[in-house]
C-alpha positions as CSV (number, residue, x, y, z in Angstrom):
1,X,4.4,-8.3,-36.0
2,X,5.9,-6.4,-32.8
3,X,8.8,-7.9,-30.8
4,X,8.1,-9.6,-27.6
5,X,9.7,-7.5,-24.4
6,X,11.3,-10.2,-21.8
7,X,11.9,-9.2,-18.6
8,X,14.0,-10.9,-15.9
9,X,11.9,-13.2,-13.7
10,X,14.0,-12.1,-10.9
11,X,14.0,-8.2,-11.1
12,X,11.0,-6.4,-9.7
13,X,11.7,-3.2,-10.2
14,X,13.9,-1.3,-12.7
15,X,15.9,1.9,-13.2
16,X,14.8,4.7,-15.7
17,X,17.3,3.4,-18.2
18,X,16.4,0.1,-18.7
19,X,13.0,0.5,-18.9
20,X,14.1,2.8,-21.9
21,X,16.0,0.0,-23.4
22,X,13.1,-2.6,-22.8
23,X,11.0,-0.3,-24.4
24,X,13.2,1.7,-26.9
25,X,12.2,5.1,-25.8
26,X,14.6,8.3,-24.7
27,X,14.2,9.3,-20.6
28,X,12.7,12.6,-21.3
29,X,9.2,10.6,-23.2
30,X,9.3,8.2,-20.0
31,X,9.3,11.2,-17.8
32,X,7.0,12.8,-19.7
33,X,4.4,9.9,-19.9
34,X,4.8,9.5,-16.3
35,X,3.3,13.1,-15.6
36,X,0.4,12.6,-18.1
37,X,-0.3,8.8,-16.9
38,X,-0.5,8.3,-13.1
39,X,-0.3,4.3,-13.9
40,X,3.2,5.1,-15.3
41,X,5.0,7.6,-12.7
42,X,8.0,6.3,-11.2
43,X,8.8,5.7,-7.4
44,X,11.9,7.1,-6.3
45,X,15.3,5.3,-4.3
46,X,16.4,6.6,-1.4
47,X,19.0,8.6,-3.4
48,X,16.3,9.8,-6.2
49,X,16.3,7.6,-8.7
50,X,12.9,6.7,-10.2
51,X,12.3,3.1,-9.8
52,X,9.7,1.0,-11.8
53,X,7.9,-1.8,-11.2
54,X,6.1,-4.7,-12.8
């Protein structure tokens, strides 16, 4: 059985590290995936921070 991943209902998007606490994963994978998976690239703040979103 696989544990079950809540998010906050009022958060729409989220920063690079908690996605990689929701998800248990280092930064460098995420960034990686997100070059290899268009679906999972990250946009990014105003001050370059990749942002994520539901």
């Amino acid at each position: 059985m696989t544990d079950q991943i809540i998010l906050p209902d009022d958060q729409e998007q989220f920063k690079l590290n908690e996605v990689c606490k929701l998800a248990n994963v280092q930064p460098y994978m995420l960034r990686f995936w997100g070059t290899e998976f268009p679906q999972l690239e990250a946009e990014k703040s105003g001050t370059g921070q990749r942002l994520y979103s539901r």
